[in-house]
N, CA, C and O atoms as a DFTB+ gen file, in Angstrom:
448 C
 N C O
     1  1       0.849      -1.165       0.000
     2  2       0.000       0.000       0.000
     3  2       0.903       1.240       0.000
     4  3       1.287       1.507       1.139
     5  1       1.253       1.891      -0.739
     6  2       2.080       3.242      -1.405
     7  2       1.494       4.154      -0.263
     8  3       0.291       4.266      -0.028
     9  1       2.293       4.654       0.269
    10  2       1.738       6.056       1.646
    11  2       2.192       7.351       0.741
    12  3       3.276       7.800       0.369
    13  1       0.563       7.793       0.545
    14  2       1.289       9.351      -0.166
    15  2       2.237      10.262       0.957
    16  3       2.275      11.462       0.683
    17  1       2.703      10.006       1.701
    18  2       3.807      11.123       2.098
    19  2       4.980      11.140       2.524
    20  3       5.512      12.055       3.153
    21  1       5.746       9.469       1.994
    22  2       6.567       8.944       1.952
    23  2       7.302       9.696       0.534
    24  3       6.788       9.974      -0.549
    25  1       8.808       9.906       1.067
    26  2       9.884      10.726      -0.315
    27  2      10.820      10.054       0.014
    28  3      11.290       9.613       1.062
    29  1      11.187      10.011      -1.759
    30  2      11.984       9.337      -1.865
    31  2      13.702      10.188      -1.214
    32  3      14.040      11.335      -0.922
    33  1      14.484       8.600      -1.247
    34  2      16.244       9.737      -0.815
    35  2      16.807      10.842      -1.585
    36  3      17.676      11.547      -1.072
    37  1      16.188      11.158      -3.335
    38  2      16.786      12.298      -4.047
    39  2      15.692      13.433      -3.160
    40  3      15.858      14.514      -2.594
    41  1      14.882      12.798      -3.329
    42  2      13.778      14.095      -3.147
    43  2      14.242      14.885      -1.740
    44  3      14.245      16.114      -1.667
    45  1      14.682      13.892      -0.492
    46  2      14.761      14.461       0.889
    47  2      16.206      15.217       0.879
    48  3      16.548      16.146       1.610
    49  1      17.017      14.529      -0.213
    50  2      18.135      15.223      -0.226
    51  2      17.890      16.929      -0.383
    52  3      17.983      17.934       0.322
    53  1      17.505      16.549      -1.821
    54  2      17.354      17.679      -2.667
    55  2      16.366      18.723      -1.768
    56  3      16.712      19.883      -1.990
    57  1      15.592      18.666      -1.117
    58  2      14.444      19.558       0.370
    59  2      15.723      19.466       1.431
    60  3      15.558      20.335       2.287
    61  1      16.717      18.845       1.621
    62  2      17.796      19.244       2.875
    63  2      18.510      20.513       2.090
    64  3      18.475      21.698       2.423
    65  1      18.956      20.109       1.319
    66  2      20.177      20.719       0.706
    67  2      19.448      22.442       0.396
    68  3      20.225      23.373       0.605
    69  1      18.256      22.736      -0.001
    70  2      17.749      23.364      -0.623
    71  2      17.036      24.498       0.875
    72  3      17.226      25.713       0.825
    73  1      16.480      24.039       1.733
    74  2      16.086      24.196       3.276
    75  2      16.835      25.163       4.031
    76  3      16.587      26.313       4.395
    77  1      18.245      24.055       4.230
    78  2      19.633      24.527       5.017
    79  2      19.666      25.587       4.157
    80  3      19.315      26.714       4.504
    81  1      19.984      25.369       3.270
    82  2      20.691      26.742       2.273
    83  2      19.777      28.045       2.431
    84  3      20.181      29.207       2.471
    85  1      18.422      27.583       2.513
    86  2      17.620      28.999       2.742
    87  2      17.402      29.809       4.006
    88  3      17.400      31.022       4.217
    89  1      17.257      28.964       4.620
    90  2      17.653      29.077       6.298
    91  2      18.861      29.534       6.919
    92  3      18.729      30.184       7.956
    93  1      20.119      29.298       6.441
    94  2      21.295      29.754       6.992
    95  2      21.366      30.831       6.126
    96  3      21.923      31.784       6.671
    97  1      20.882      31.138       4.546
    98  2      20.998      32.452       3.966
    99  2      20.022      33.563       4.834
   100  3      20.263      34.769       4.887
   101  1      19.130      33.038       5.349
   102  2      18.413      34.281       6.111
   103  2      18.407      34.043       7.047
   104  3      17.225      33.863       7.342
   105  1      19.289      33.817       8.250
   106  2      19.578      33.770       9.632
   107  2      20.814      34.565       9.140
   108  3      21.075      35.667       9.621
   109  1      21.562      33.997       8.184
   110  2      22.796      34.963       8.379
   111  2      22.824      36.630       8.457
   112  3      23.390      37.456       9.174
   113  1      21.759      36.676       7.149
   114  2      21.606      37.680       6.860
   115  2      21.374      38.648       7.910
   116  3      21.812      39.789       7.765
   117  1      20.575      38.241       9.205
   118  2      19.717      39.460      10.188
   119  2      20.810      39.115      11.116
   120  3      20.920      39.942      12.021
   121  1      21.625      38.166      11.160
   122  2      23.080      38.513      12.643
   123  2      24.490      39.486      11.949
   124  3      24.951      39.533      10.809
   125  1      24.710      39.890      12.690
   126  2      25.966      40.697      12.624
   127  2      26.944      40.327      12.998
   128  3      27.350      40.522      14.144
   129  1      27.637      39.618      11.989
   130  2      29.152      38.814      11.909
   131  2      30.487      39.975      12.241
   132  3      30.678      40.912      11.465
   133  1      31.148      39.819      13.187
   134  2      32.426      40.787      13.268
   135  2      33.401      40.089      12.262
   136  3      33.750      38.919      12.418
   137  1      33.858      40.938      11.129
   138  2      34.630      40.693      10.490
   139  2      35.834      40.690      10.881
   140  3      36.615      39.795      10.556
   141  1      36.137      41.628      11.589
   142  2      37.390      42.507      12.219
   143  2      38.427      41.584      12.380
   144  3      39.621      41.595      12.081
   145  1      37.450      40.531      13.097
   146  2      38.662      39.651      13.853
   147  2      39.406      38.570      13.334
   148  3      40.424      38.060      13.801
   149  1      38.763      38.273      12.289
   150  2      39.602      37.112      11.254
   151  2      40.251      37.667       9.962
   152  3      39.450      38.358       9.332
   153  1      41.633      37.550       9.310
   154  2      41.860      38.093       8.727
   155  2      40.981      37.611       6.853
   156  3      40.046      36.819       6.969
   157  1      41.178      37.895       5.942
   158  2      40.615      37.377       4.643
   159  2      41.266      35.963       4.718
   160  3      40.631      34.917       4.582
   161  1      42.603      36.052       4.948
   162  2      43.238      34.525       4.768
   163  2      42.431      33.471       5.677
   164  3      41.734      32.514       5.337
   165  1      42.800      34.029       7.095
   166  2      42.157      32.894       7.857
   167  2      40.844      32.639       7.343
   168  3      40.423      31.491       7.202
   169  1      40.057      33.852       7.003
   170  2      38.315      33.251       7.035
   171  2      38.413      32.136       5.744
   172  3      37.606      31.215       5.621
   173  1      39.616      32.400       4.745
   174  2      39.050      31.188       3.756
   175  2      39.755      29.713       4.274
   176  3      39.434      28.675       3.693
   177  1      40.533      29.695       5.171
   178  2      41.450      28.573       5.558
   179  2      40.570      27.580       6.469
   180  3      40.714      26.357       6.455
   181  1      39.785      28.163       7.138
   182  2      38.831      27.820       7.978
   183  2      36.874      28.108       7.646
   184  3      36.090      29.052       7.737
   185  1      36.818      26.520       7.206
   186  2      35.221      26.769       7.051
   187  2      34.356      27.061       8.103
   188  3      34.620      26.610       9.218
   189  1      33.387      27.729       7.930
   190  2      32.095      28.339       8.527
   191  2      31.429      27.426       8.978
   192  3      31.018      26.629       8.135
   193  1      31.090      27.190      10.295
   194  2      29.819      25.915      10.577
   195  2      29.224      26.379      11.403
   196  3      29.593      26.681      12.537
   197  1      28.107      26.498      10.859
   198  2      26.508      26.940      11.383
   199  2      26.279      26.961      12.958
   200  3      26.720      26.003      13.593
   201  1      25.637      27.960      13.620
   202  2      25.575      27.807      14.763
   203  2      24.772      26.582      15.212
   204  3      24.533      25.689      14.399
   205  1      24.315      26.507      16.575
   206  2      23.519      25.525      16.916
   207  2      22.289      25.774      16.668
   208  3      21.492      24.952      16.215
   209  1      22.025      27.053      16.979
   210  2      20.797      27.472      16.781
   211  2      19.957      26.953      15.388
   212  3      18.948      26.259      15.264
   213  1      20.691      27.500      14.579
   214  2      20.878      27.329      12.676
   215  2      20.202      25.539      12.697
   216  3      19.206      24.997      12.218
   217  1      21.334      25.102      13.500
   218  2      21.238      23.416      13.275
   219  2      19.727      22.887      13.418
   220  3      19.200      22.159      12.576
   221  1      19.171      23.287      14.448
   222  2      18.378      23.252      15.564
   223  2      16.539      23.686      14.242
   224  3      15.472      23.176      13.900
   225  1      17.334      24.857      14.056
   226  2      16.008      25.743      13.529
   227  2      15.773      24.923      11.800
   228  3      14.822      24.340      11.278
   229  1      17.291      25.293      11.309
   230  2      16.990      23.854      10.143
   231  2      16.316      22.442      10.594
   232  3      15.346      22.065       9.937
   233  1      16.805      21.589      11.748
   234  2      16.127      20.468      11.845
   235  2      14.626      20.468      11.954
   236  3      14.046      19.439      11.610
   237  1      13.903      21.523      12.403
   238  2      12.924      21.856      12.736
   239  2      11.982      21.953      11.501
   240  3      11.003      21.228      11.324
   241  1      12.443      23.032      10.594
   242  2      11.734      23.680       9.687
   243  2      11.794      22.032       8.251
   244  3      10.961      22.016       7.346
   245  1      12.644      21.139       8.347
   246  2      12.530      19.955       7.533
   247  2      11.471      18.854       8.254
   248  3      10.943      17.966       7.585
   249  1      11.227      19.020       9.682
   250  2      11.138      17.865      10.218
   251  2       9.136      18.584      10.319
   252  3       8.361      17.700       9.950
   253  1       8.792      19.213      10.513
   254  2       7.529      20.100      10.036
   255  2       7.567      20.979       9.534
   256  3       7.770      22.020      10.159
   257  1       7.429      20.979       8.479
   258  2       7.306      21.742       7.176
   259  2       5.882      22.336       6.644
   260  3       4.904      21.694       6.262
   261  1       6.032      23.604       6.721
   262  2       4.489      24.140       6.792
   263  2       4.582      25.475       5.971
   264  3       5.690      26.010       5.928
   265  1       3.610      26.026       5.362
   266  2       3.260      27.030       4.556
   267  2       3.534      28.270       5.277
   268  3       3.749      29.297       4.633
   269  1       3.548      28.273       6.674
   270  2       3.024      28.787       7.701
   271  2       4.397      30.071       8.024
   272  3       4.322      31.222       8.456
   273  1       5.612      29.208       7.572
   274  2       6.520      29.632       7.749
   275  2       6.972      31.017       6.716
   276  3       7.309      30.958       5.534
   277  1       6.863      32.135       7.509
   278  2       7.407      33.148       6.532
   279  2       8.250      33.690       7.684
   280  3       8.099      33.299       8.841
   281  1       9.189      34.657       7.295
   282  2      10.482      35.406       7.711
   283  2      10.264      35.978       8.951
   284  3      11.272      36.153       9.636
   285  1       9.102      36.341       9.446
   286  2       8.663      36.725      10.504
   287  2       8.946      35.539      11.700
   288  3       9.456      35.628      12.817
   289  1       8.423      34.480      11.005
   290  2       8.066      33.123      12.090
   291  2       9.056      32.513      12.406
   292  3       9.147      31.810      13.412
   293  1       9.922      32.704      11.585
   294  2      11.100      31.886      11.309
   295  2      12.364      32.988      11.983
   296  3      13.528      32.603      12.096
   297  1      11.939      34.314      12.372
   298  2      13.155      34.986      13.267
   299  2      12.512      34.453      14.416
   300  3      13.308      33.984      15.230
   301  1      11.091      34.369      14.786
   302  2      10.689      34.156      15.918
   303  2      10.803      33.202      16.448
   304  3      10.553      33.124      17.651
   305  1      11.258      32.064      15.663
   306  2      11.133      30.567      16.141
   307  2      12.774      30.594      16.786
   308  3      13.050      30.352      17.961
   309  1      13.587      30.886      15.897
   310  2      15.194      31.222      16.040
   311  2      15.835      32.009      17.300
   312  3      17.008      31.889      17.652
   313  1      14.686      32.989      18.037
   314  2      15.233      33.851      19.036
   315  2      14.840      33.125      20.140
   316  3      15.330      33.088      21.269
   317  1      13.664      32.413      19.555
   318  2      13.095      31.202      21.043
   319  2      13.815      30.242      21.339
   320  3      14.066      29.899      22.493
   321  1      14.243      29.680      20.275
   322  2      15.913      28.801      19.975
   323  2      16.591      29.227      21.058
   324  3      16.603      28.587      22.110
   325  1      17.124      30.193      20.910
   326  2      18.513      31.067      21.194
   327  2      18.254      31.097      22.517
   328  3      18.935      30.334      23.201
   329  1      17.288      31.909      23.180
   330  2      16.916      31.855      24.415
   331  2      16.791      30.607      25.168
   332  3      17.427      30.542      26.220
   333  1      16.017      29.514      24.779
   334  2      15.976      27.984      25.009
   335  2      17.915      27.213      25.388
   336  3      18.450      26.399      26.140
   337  1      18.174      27.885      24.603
   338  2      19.653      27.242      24.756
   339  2      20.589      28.266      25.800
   340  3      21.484      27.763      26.479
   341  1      20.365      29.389      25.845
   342  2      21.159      30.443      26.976
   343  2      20.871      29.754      28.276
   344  3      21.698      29.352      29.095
   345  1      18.923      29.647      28.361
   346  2      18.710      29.415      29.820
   347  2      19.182      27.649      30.394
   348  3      19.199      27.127      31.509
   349  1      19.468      27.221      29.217
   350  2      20.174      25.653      29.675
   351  2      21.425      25.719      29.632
   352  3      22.054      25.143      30.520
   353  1      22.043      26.347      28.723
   354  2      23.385      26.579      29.417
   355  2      23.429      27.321      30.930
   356  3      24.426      27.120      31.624
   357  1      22.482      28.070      31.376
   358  2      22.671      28.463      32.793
   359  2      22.326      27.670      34.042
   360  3      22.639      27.770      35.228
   361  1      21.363      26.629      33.148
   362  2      20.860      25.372      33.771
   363  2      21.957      24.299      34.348
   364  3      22.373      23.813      35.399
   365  1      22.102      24.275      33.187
   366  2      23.470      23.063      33.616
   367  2      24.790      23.132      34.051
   368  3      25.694      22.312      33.890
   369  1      24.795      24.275      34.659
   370  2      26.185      25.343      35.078
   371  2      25.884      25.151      36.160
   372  3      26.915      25.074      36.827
   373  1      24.765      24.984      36.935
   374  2      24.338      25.235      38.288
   375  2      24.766      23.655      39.238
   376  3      23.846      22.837      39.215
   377  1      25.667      23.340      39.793
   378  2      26.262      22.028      40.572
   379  2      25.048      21.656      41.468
   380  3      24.399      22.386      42.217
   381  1      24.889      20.148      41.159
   382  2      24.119      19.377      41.579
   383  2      25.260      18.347      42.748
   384  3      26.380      17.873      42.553
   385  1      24.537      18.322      43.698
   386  2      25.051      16.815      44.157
   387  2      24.573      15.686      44.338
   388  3      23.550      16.003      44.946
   389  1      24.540      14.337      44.247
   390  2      24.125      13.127      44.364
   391  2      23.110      13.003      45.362
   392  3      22.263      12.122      45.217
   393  1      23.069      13.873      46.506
   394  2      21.565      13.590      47.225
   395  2      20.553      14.962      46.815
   396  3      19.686      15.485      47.515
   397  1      20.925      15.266      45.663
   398  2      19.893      16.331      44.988
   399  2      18.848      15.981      44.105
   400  3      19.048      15.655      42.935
   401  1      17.720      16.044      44.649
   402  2      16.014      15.340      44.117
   403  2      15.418      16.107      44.343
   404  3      15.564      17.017      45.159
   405  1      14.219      15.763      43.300
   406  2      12.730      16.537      43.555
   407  2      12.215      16.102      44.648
   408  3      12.183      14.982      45.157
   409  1      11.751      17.263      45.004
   410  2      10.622      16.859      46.410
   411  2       9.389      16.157      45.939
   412  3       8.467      16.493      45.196
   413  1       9.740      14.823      46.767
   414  2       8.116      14.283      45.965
   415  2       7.663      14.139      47.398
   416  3       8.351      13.676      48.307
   417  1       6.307      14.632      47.503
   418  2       5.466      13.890      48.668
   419  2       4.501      13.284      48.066
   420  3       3.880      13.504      47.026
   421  1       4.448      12.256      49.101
   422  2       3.258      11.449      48.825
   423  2       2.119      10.996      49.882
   424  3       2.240      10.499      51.002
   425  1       1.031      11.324      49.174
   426  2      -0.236      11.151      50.362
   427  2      -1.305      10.470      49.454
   428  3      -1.724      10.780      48.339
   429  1      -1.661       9.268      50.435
   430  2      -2.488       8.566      50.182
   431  2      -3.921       8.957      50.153
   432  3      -4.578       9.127      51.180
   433  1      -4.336       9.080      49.083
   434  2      -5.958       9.653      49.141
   435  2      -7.040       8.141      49.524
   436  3      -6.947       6.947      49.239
   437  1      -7.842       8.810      50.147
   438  2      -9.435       7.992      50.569
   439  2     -10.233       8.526      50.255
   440  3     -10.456       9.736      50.294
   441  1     -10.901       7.556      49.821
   442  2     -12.078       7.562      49.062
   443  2     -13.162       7.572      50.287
   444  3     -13.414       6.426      50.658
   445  1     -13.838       8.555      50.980
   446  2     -14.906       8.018      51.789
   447  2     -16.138       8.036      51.384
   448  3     -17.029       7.570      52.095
């Protein structure tokens, strides 16, 4: 039984390749890259790899794929990204020790 929404491997390629590329062209576009600090040589000696965010917001925009998405939605989805990942990096900075748990209480309810 053929599932219409099954694609084939050119097709998913060709929607990755095509996705990423549009996505990192307009994320790049609205951040402000300091040039200053790399010279022309180094920037060509050393390739460019996408932030996490980028990674994150591409996996997203392939993995539900919707009409829905215009330039607006797609800075908005990206800054929620960004934020999502600051407050877990502040998350996981914070030292835990081995007798550190949620408070669970537990109380037995009756039924009378």
């Amino acid at each position: 039984m053929p599932n219409e929404h099954r694609i084939d491997r050119r097709r998913f390629a060709e929607s990755l390749v095509v996705s990423s590329g549009a996505i990192t062209a307009m994320i790049g576009s609205s951040l402000s890259l300091n040039a200053e600090d790399k010279s022309p040589v180094e920037a060509k000696d050393t390739p460019s790899r996408p932030s996490e965010e980028v990674l994150l917001l591409t996996c997203l925009m392939q993995r539900y794929p919707s009409d829905h998405f215009d330039e607006a939605a797609i800075q908005g989805i990206f800054r929620d990204l960004r934020g999502d990942l600051a407050r877990g990096k502040i998350l996981s900075e914070f030292p835990l020790e081995n007798s550190d748990e949620p408070c669970f209480e537990f109380r037995a309810y009756r039924n009378k």
